[in-house]
N, C-alpha and C positions, 0 to 999 in steps of 0.2 A: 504493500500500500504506500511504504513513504517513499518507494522509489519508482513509481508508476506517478505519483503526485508531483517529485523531483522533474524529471522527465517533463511532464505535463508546466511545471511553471519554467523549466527553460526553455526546452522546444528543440530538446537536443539530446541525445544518447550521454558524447559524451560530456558534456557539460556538468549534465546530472550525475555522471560520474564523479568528475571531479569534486561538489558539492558534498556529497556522501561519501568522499574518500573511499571510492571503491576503483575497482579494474571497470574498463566498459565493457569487459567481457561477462563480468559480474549483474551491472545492468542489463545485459540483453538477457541473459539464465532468467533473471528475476522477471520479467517481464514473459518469457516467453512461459513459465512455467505457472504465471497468472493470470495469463492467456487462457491456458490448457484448462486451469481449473473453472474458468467461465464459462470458459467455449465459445468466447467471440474473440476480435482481434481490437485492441487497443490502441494504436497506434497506426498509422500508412508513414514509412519512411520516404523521404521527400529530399531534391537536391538543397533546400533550406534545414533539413535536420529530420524533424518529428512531429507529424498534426495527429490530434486526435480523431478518433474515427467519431460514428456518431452514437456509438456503441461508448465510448472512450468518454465522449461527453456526459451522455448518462450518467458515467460509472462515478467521473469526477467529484461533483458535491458530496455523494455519499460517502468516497475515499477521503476526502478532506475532514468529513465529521467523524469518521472512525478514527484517525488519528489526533481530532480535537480530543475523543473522551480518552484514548487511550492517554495523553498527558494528561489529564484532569485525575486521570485514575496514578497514576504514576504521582505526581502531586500531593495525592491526600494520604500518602503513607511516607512519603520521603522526608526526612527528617529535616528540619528549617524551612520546607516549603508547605506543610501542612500545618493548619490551625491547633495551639497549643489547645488540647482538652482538659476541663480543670471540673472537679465534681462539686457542690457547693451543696449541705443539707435540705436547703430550702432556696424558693426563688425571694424571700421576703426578710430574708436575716443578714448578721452583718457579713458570713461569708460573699453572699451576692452584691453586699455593696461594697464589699471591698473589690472584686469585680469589675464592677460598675466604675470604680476608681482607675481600677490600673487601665482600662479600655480607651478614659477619656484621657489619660495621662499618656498611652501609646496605642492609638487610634492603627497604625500600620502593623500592630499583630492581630492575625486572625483567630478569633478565638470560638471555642464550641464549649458552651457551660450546658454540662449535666446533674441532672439528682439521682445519685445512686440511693440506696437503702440505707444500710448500717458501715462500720468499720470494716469488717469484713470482706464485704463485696466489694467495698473501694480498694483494700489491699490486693484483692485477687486482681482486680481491672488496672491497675499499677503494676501488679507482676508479668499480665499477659501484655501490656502493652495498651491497651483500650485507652487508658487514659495517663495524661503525665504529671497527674497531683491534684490530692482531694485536701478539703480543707474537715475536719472531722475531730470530736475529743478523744484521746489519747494518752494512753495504752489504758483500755479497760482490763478492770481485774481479773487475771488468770491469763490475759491475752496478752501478751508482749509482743513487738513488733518482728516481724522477719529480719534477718539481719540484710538484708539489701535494700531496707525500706529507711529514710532517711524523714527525720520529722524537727519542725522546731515551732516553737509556743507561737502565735502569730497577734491573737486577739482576745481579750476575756471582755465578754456580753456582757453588762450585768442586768436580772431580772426585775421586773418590774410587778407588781399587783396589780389585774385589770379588774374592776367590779362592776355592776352596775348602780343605776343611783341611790336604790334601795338600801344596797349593802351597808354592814355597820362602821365599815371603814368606809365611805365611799368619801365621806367628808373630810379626810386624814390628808395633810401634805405630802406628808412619808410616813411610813412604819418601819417597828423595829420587827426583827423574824422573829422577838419573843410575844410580838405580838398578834403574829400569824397565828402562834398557837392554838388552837380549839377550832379554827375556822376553817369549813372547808374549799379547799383548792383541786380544781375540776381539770385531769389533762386527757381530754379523751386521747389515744391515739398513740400514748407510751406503749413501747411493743416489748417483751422479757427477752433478755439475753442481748441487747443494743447498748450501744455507748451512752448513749444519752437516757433510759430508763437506768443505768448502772446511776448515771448525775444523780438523778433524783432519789434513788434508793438510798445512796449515801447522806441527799441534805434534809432526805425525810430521819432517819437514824439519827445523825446530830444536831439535827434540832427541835425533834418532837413534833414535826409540823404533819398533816394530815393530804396526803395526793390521792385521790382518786381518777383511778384510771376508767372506769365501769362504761359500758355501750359503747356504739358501733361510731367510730371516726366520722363524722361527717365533711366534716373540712373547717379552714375559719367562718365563714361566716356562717355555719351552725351555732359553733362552740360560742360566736357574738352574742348573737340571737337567744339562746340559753345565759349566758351572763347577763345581757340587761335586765330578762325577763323572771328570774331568778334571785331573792336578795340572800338567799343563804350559799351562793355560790361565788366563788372567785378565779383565777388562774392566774399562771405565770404567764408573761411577756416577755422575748427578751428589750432591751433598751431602745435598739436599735430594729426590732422588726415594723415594716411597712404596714400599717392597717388602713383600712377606710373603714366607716360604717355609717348607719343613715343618724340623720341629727337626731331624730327620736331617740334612739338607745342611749343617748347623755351617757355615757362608757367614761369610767375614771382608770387614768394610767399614773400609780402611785411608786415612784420609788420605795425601795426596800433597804432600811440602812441598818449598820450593828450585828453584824457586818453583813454588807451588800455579793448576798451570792451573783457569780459572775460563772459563766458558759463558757470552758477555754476552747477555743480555735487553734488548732495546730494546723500546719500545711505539710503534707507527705509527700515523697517522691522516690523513685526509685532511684538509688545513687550512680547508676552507668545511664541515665535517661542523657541522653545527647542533645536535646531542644533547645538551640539557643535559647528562644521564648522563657523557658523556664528560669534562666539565672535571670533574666530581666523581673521576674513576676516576684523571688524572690530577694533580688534587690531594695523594689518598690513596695514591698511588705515589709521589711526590715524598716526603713525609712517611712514609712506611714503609722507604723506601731514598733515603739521605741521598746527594749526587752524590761521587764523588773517587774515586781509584784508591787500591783497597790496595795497601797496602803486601805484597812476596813474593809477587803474583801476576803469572799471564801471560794473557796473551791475544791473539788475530793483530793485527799491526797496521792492519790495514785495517777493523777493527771503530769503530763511533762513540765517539768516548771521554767519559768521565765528566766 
């Protein structure tokens, strides 16, 4: 195809030879033997060189777009020419908007943001190559990292109280978590044996605090919907996730302070990953969140630290 194309844009045997860095003996083989498998004739040679037949014309456009997808196919797996893939929890947290960041900060890398499931899956799709770094809490317990899997602390969330107006904190600026206690917090859609139900198991354990996970995940704007309309109910937020909801639900988003549990963001990657992309991603993550532990925050101790 790309030497019946060659040919076709010089008008010449050996031209396209040269072009392709081939023998024209090479060009005529390749021709004659793409001939054979069509079963028409390609070319009429001419005292000017090479015209296409009308057969040749035909064949043209469709040659040219077979070798457009073949580069596009070539492209999306060669390393510096395909878009760095990066997993992020959710499309509404601060992994997405740190994203969101690096994208308008280097608009000429192409990028494919996915949501994987748990830790897990994101390891496996880092091993096999699927993806070149998930952003995910880190190393849950019993689970330690592979040793080819490269990780560093990147961002801690901190959680917030949503209520609605009913609720008996609904009028509070902030709370303390010793004030959470007795009340309940509503997360439908924590799943057992994930990283992030591992979070809460732990900040339920040291702090007495009450999560219910009970019924079927509907999405946010269920779990909204059931918080306005509910005043014995609450959830966690992180700081930084995106909501909308309608002005009726008057929804209160209360800091949690003494101390303000915080979501740690670690960013993984496999350490032979070759994607320029990648030192750049974690360049600008380095520099967009500086390392150290705040001060008045919590987080499980089994998480990677800053």
């Amino acid at each position: 195809m790309r030497t019946f194309a060659a040919i076709a844009e010089a008008g010449q045997f050996q031209k396209a030879a040269v072009d392709l860095s081939v023998t024209q003996q090479a060009v005529s083989k390749r021709i004659a033997a793409l001939e054979r498998d069509l079963g028409v004739r390609l070319f009429t040679r001419t005292p000017r060189g090479a015209e296409l037949t009308i057969d040749g014309q035909a064949f043209l456009p469709h040659a040219r777009e077979l070798l457009r997808v073949a580069e596009r196919a070539v492209a999306s797996v060669r390393t510096g020419h395909r878009p760095l893939r990066v997993d992020v929890i959710n499309s509404r947290g601060a992994a997405s908007g740190l994203m969101r960041g690096f994208h308008r900060t280097h608009p000429e890398i192409d990028l494919d943001v996915v949501m994987l499931f748990d830790v897990e899956t994101a390891v496996t799709a880092i091993r096999s190559g699927a993806i070149d770094a998930s952003f995910r809490a880190v190393a849950a317990p019993g689970r330690p990292l592979p040793e080819d899997i490269e990780s560093v602390r990147v961002l801690d969330e901190p959680l917030q109280l949503l209520t609605g107006p009913a609720h008996a904190l609904a009028g509070a600026k902030s709370v303390s978590v010793a004030q959470l206690v007795g009340h309940r917090i509503w997360m439908p859609g924590i799943v057992p044996g994930t990283e992030w139900a591992a979070y809460y198991d732990d900040l339920v354990a040291e702090f007495g605090l009450t999560i219910e996970a009970t019924g079927p995940n509907f999405g946010s704007d269920a779990l909204l919907d059931t918080i306005a309309d509910t005043p014995a109910l609450a959830t966690f937020m992180s700081e930084q996730m995106r909501l909308v909801w309608p002005v009726g639900h008057d929804l209160r988003r209360i800091p949690v302070t003494d101390p303000t549990p915080v979501y740690p963001h670690s960013l993984l990657w496999h350490r032979d990953n070759p994607h320029p992309a990648l030192t750049t991603l974690r360049t600008h993550l380095a520099a967009a969140s500086p390392g150290g532990d705040t001060a008045g925050t919590w987080a499980p101790g089994w998480v990677i630290p800053r």
